[in-house]
N, C-alpha and C positions, 0 to 999 in steps of 0.2 A: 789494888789498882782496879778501876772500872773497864768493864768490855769496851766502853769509849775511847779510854785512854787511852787502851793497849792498841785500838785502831791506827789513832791518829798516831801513834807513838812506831806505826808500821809503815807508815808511808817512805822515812828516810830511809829502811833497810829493802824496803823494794824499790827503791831509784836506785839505792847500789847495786844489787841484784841484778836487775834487767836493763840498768843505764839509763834509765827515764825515768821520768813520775810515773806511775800506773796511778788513777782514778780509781782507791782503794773503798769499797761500800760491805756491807757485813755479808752479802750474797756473792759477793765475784769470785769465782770459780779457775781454778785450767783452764779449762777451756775457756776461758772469758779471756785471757790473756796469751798475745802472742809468745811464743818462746819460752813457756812454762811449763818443763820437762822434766824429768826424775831428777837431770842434776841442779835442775835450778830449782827443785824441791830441797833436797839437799842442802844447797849454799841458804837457801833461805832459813830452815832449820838452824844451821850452824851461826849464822846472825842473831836470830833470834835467842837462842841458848846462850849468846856472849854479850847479846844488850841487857836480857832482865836477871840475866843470875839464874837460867832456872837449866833442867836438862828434860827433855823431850823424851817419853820410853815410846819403843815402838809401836806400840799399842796405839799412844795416842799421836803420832806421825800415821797409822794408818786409818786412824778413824777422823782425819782433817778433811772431811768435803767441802769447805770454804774458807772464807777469811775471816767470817763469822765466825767458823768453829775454834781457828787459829786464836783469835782475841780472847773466847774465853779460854783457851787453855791456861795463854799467857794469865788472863785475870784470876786465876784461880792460882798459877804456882808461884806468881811473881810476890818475892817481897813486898811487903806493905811499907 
């Protein structure tokens, strides 16, 4: 899976998340997003782990400074 896919392929798991579209770009941050908190880090994580098949180690839950970083995690553990 390409960092692109994984983008686009993020958008439905953050309408669920936050209950709207968020305007997903490889820079958007926390702080870019209203109500984006430990536990809606969280839920988001736990989404994500049960869309692609993959499991998230802390490590790299702690080293996500963006939605850029998120996509490539995804593109690197996600099935091909």
């Amino acid at each position: 899976m390409t960092e692109d896919a994984a983008l686009a392929a993020l958008a439905p798991l953050f309408e669920d998340v936050f209950g709207e579209p968020v305007p997903l770009s490889p820079g958007l941050t926390a702080e870019d997003v209203e109500g984006w908190d430990s536990t809606r880090m969280i839920e988001l994580v736990i989404a994500v782990e049960a869309r692609f098949g993959i499991k998230l180690t802390t490590r790299e839950v702690d080293g996500l400074g963006s939605v850029g970083d998120l996509a490539a995690v995804i593109a690197r553990k996600a099935p091909r």
